[in-house]
N, C-alpha and C positions, 0 to 999 in steps of 0.2 A: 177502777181507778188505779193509777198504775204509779209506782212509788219509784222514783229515781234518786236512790244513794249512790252518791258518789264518794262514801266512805267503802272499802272492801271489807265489811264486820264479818265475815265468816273465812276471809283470808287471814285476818288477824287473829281471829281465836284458834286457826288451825295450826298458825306459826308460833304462837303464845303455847299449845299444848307442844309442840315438839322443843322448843326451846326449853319447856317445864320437864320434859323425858329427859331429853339431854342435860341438864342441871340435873337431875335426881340420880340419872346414872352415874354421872362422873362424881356426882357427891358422895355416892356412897366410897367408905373406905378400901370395902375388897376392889372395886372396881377401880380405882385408883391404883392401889398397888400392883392392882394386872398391869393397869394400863404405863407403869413407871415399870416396872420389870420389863416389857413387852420392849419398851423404847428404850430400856437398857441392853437387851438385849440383839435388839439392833442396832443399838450403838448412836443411837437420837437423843438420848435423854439431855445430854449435857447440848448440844445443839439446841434443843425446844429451849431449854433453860436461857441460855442466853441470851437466843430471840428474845423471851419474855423479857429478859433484862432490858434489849434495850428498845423494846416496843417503852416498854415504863419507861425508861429512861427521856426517849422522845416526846411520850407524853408530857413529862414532867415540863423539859423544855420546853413545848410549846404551849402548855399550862400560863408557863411563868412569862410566856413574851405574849400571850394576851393581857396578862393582868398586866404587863407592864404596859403595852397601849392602851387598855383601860383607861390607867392612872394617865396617862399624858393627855387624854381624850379629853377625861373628866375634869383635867386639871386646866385645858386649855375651854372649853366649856362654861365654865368659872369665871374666866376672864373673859369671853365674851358678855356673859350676863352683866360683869361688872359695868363693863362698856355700853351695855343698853341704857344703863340706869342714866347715862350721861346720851341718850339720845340715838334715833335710828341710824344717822349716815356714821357717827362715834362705832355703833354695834357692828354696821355694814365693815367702817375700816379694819376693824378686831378679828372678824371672821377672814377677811383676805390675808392679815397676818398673821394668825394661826391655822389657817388652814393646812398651809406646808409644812407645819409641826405633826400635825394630825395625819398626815399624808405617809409623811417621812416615819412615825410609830406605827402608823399600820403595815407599810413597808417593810419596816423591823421586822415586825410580829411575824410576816408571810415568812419573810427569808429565814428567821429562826426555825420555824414552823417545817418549811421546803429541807433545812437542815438535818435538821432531827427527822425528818422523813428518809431522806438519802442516806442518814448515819442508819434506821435500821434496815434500809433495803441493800446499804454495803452488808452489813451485820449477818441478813438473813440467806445473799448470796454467800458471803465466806461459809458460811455452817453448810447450806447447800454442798455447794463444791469438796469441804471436810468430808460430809457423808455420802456423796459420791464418789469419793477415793475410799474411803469405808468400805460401800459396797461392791466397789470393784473389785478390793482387796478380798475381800470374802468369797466376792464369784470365782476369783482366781483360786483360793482356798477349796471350795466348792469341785471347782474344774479339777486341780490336782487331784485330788481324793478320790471323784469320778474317777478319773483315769486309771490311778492305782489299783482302785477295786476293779476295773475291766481288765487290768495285765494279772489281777491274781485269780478273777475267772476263767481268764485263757487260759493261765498257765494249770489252772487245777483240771478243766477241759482235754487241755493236751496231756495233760498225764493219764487222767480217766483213759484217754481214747489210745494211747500209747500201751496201757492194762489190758485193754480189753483186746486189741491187736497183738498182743504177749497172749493173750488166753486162746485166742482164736487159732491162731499159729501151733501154740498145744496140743490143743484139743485135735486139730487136723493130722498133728506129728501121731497122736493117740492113735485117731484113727487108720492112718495109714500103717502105723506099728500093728494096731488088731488085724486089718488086712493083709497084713505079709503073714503076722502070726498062723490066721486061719487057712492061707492060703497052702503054706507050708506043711500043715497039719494033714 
């Protein structure tokens, strides 16, 4: 007999234990603090930050412009019921003239909703593009300092090899001085 779930239970408890990892690690303290130095020290931290702000902040809005359709839903709802009481074509007319009340607050709700979506994908591009000029400025940082250490290994290279060509030259002067010496002798 062959059992057909069409629920995924062993996708969910696999995603349930990594999301249970993920929460314990980031819960712990040290691991927090790494992980807030880490993004300070890349220069993210204040960026994450205010994503978050206005991820919240979005929410909030679009929180408050469902309840506020809610309320207009519920409140015109009401009044159609009232209009039943007075009969079905009474109830029919009620719903044709609140519908586009009903319409027009769900409406709201989307565009608020689309709003505060747009405010944080402006929000989450501006901090993008910040720490992209961040880390450019640091590659450039980076790059300089490369360089500098490559001109201070040449130059110490070229001096080494500049020594050692003083020695060689010496040493040769040496030996051609012992060679006249013995020759002469």
């Amino acid at each position: 007999m062959k059992s057909d779930r069409h629920f995924p239970v062993k996708r969910l408890l696999a995603l349930g234990a990594l999301v249970g990892a993920g929460a314990y690690y980031f819960s712990r303290e040290q691991n927090r603090r790494a992980l807030d130095a880490k993004l300070a020290e890349l220069g993210l931290k204040d960026a994450a930050h205010d994503v978050g702000e206005s991820v919240t902040k979005g929410w909030e809005k679009t929180k408050e412009a469902a309840k506020d359709a809610g309320a207009v839903i519920a409140d015109k709802a009401g009044e159609v019921k009232d209009a039943a009481a007075g009969g079905a074509q009474a109830a029919a007319d009620k719903v044709k003239e609140v519908a586009g009340d009903v319409k027009d607050a769900v409406q709201g709700a989307a565009d608020k909703a689309g709003d505060a979506a747009k405010d944080v994908a402006g929000t989450a591009s501006d901090k993008a593009a910040d720490v992209k000029a961040a880390a450019q400025d640091k590659a450039g940082d980076l790059k300089a300092a490369a360089q500098d250490k490559a001109a201070e290994i040449k130059a110490d290279a070229q001096a080494k090899v500049a020594d050692v060509k003083a020695d060689a030259q010496k040493a040769a002067n040496d030996v051609k001085s012992a060679a006249r010496d013995a020759k002469n002798s």
